[in-house]
The first five atom37 places (N, CA, C, CB, O) and aatype in JSON, in Angstrom:
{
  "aatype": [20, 20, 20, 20, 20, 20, 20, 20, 20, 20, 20, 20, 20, 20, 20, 20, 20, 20, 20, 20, 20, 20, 20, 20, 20, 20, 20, 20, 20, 20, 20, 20, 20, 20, 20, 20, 20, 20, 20, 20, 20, 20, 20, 20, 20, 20, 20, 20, 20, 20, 20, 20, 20, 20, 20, 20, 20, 20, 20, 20, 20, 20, 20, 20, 20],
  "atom_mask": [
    [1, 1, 1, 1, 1],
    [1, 1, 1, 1, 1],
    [1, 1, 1, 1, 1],
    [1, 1, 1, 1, 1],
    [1, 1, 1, 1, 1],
    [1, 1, 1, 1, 1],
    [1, 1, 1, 1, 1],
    [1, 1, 1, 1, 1],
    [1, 1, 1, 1, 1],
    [1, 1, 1, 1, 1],
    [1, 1, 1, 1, 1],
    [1, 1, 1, 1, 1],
    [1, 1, 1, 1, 1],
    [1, 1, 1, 1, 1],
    [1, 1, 1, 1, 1],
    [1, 1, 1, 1, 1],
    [1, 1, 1, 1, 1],
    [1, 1, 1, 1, 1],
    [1, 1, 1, 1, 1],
    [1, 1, 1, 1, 1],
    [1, 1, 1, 1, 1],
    [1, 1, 1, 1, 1],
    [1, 1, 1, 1, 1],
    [1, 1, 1, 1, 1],
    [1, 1, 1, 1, 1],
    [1, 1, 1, 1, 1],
    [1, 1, 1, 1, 1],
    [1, 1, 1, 1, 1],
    [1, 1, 1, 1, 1],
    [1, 1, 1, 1, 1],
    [1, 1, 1, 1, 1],
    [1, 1, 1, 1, 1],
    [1, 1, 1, 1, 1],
    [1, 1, 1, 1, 1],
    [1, 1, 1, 1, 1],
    [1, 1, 1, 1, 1],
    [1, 1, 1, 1, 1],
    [1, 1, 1, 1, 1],
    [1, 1, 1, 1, 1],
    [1, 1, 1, 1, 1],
    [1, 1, 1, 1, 1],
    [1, 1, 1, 1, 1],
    [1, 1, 1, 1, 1],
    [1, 1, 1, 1, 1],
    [1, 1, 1, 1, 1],
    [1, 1, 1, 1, 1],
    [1, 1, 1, 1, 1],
    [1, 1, 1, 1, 1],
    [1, 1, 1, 1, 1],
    [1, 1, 1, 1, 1],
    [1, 1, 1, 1, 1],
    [1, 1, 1, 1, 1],
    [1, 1, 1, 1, 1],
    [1, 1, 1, 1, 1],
    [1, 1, 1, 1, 1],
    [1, 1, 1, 1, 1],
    [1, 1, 1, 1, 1],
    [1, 1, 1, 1, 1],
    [1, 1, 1, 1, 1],
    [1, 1, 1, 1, 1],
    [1, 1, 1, 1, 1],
    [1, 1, 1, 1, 1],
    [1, 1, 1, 1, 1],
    [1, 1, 1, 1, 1],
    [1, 1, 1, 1, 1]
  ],
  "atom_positions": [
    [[0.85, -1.17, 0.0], [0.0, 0.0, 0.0], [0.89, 1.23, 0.0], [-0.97, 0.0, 1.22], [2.07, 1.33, 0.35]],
    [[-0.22, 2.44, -0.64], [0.89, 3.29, -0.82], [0.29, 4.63, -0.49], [1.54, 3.19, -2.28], [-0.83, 4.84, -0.96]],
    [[0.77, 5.45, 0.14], [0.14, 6.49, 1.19], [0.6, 7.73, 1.34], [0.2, 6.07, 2.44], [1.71, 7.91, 1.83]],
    [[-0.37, 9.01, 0.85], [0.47, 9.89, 0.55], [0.27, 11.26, 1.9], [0.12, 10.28, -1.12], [-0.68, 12.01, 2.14]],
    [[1.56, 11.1, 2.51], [0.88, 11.81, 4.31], [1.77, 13.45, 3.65], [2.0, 10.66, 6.71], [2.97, 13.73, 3.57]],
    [[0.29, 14.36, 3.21], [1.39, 16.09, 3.17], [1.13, 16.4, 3.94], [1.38, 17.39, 2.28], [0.41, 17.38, 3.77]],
    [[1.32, 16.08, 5.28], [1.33, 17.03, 6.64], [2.66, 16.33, 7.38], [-0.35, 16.89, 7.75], [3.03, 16.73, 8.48]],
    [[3.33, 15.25, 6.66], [4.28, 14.4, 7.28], [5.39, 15.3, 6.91], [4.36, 12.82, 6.78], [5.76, 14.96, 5.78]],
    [[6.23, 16.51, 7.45], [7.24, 17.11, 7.24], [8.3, 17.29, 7.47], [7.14, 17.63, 7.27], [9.03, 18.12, 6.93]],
    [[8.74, 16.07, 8.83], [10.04, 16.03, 9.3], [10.39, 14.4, 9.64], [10.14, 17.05, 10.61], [9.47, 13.59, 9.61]],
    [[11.28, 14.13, 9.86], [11.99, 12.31, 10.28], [11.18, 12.58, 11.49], [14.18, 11.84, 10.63], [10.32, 11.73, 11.23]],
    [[10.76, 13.12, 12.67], [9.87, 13.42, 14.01], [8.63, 12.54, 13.22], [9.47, 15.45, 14.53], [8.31, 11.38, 13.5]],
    [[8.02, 13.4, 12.13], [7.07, 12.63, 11.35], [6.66, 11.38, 11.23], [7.26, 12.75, 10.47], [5.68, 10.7, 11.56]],
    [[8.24, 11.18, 10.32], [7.81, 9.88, 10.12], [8.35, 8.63, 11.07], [8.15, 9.65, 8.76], [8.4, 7.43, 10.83]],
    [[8.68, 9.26, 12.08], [9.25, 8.17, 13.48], [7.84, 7.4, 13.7], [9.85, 9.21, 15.31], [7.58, 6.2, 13.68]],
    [[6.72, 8.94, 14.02], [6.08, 9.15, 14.91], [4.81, 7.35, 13.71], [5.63, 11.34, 15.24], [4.59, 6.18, 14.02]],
    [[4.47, 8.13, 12.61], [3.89, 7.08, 11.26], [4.51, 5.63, 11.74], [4.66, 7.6, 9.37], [3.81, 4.63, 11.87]],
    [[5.89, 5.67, 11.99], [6.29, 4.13, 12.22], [6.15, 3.31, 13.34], [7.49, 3.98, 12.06], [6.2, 2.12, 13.65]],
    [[5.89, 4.79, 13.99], [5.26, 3.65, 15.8], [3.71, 3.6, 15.79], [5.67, 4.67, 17.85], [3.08, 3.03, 16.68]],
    [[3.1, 4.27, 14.65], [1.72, 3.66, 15.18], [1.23, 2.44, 14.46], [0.55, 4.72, 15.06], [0.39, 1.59, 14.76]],
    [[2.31, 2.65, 13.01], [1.85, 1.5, 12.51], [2.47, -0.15, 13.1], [2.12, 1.76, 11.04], [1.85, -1.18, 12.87]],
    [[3.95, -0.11, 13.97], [4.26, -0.67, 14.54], [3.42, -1.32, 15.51], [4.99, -0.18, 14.74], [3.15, -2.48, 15.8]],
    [[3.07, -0.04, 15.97], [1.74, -0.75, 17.43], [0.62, -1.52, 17.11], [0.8, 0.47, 18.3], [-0.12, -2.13, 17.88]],
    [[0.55, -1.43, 15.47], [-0.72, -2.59, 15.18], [0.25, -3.86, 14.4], [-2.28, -1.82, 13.83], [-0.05, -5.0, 14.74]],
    [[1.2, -3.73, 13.54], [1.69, -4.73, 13.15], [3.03, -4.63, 12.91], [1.08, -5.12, 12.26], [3.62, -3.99, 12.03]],
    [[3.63, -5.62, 14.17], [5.0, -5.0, 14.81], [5.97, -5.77, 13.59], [5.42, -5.57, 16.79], [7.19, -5.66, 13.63]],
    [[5.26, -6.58, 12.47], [6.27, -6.8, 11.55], [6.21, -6.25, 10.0], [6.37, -8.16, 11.54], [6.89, -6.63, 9.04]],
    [[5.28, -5.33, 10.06], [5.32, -4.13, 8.61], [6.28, -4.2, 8.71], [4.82, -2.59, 8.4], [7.07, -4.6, 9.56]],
    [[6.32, -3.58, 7.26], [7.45, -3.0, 6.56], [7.22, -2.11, 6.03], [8.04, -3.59, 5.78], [6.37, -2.01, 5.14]],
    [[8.08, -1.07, 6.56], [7.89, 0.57, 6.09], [8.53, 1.08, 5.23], [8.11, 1.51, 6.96], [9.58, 0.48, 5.47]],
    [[8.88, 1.98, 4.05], [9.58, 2.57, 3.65], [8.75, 4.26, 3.34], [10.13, 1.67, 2.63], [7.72, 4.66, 2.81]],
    [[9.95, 4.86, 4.06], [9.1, 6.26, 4.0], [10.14, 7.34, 3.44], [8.48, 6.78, 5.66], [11.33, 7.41, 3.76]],
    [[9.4, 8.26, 2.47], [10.01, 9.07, 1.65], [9.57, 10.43, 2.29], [9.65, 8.82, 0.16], [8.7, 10.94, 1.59]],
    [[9.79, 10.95, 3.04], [9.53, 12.15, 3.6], [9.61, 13.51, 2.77], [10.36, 12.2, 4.64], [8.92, 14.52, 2.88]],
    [[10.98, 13.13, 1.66], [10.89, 14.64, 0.61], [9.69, 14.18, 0.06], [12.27, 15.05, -0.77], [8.92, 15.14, 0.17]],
    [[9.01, 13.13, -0.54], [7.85, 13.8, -1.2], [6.36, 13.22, -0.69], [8.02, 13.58, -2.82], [5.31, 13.23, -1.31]],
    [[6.6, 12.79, 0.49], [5.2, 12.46, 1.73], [5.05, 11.71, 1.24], [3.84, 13.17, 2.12], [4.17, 11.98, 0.43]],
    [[5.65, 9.9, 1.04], [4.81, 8.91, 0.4], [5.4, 8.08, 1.71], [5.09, 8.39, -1.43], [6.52, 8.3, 2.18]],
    [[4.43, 7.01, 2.25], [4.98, 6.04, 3.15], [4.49, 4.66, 2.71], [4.59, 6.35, 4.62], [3.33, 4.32, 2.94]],
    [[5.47, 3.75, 1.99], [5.02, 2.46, 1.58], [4.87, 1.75, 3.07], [6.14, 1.69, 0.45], [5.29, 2.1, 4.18]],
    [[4.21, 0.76, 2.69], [3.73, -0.09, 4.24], [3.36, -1.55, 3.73], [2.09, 0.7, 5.17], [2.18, -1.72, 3.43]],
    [[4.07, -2.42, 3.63], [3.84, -4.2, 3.48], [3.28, -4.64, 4.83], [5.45, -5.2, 3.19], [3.91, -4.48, 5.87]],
    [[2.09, -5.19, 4.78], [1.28, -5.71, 6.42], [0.59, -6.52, 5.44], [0.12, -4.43, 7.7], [0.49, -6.44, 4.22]],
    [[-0.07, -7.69, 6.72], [-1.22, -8.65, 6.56], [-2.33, -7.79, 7.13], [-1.04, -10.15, 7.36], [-3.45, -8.29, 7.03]],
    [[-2.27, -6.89, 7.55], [-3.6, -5.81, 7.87], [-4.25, -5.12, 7.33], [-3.54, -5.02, 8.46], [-3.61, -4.12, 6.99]],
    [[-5.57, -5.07, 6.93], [-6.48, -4.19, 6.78], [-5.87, -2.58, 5.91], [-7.01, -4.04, 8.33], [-5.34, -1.75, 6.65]],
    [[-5.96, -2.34, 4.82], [-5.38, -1.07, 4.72], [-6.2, 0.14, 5.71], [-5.41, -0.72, 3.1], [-5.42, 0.97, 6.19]],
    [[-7.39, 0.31, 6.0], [-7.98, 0.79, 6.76], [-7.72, 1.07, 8.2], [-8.74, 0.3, 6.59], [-8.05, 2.05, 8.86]],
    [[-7.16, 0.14, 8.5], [-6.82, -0.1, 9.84], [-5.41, 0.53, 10.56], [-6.8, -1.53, 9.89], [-5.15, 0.93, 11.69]],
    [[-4.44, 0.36, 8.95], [-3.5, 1.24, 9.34], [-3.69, 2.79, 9.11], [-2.39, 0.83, 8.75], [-3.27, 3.66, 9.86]],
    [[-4.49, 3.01, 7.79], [-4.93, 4.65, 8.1], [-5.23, 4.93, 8.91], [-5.73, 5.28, 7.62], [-4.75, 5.98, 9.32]],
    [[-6.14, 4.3, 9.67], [-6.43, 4.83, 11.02], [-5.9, 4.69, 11.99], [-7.29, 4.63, 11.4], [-6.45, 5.03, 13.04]],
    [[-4.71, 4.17, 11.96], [-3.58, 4.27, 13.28], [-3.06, 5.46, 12.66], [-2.28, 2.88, 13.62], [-2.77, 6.35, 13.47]],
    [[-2.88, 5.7, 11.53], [-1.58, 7.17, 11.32], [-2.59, 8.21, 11.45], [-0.53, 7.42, 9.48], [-2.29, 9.27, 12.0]],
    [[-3.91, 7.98, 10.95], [-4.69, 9.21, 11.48], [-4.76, 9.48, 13.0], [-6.09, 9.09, 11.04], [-4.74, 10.64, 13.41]],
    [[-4.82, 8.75, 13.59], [-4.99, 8.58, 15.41], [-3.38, 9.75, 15.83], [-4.69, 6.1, 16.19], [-3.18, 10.68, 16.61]],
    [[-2.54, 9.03, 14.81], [-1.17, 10.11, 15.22], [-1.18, 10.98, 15.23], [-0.19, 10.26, 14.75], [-0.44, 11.71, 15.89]],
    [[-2.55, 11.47, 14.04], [-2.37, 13.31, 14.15], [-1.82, 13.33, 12.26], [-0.53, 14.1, 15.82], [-1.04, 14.19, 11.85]],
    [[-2.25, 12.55, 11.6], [-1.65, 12.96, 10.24], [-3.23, 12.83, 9.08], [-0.08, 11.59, 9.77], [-4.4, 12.98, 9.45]],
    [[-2.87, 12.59, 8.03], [-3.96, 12.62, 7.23], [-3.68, 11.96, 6.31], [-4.4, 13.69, 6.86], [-3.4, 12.75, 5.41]],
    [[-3.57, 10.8, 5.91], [-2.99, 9.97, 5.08], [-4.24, 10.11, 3.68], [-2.72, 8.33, 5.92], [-5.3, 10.74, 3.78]],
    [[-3.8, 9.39, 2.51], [-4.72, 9.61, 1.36], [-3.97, 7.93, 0.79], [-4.45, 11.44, 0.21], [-2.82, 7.55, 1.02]],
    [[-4.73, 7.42, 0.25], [-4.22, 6.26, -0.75], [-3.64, 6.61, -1.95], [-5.24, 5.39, -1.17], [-4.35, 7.26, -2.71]],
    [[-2.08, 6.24, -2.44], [-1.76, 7.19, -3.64], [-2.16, 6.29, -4.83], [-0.06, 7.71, -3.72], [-1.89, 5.09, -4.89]],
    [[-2.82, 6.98, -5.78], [-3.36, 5.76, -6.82], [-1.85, 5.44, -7.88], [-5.03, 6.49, -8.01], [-1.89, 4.58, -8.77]]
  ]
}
């Protein structure tokens, strides 16, 4: 999945994106591009489920088509 966070503006950011998605599935796999707000995420979870952990963080994620 592929996720486009423009309110994600600093590594603080995307620490913050990797512990919530951590806290639901402590074996994602993240890769996060902070120059241009995209955060890839490999899980057996729900894409829903992780938007709504990074929304819970305080961000606004969008699905990038």
């Amino acid at each position: 999945m592929e996720l486009v966070v423009p309110d994600m503006t600093c590594g603080g950011c995307a620490n913050a994106i990797a512990r919530a998605v951590a806290g639901l599935d402590p074996v994602a796999t993240l890769d996060i591009d902070v120059s241009i707000k995209i955060v890839k995420i490999a899980s057996t979870l729900p894409p829903t489920r992780l938007i709504e952990a990074i929304e819970a963080a305080g961000f606004h994620p969008s699905v990038r088509n």
